[in-house]
N, C-alpha and C positions, 0 to 999 in steps of 0.2 A: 972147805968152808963149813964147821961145826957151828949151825944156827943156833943149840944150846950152848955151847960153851961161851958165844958171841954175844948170846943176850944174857945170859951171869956178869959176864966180863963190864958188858957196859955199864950195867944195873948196880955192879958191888957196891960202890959208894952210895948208892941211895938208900934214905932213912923213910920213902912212904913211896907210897903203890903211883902216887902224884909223879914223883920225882922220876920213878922207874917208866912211867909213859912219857913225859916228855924228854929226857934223854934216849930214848927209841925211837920218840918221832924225829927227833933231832939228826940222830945217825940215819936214818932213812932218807931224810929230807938232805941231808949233805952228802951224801954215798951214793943214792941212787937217780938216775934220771930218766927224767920222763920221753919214753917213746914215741915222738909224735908223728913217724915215718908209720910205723904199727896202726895208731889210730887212723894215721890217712887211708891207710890200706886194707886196713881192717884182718893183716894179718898178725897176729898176739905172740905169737911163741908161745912159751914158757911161761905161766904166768903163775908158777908153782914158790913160791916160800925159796927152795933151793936156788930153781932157774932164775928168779930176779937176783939174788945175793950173784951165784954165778957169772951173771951177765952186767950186773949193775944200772938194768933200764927194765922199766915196765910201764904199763899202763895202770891203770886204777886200781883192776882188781890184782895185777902183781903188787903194787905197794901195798893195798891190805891183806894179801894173804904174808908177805913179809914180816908186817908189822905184826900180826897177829901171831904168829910161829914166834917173834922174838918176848910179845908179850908174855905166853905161855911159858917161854925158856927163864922168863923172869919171874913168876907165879901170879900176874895178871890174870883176872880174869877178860877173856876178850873174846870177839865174837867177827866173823867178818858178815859184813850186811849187802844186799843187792835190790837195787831199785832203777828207779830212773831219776835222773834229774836235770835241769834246764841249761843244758850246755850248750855248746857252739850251734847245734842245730835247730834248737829253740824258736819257734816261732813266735815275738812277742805278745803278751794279749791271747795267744792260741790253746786251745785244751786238743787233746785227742778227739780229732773228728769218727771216726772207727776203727774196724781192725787195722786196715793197711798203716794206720798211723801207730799204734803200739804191739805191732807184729817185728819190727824189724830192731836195728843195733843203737839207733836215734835216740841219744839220752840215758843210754844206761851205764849203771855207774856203779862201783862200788867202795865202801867206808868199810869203819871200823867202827864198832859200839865198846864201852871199856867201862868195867863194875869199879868204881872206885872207891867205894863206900856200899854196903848193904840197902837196900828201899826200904822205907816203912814197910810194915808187915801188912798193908793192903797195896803195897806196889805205887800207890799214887806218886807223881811228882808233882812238890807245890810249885807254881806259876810264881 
């Protein structure tokens, strides 16, 4: 499993950097599935670019180190991102009471960020 040659292959036919991420997302989203024995368990594997292609399942952050290996193989610029966010364990109305509530695996999550076009030369994004 050549992730460059994988992400040229899918990308040939495309005419914009647009085109080339959503036929990525696309092949990800129809190829690979989500782990959800892994998140119960909290044990990941593999959550490496190769080991999801490999295996054909991951959690979050295997889909976006994926995606983002296939973006690169495409000459996307892409970034993989890590935060939290309000997923299954979520308590509604709830913020982090202290540490014990943002020390542990509760919410975190990872994306992808993807240059599609250059920023203004002050970075702003208009609303």
């Amino acid at each position: 499993h050549d992730l460059q040659a994988l992400g040229r292959w899918l990308t040939g036919p495309a005419c914009s950097d647009e085109e080339r991420v959503r036929v990525l997302h696309m092949w990800v989203c129809l190829n690979i599935s989500y782990n959800f024995e892994a998140l119960r368990t909290g044990n990941y594997g593999d959550c490496s670019a190769q080991g999801v292609l490999r295996s054909r399942t991951g959690v979050c952050s295997g889909y976006a180190n994926l995606l983002h290996a296939l973006c690169q193989a495409a000459g996307v610029r892409s970034a993989v991102v890590s935060g939290r966010a309000k997923g299954l364990s979520w308590d509604t109305g709830g913020l982090p009471s202290g540490p014990e509530d943002t020390c542990d695996d509760r919410g975190r999550h990872a994306w992808n960020a993807v240059l599609l076009r250059e920023l203004p030369p002050d970075g702003a994004v208009p609303w």
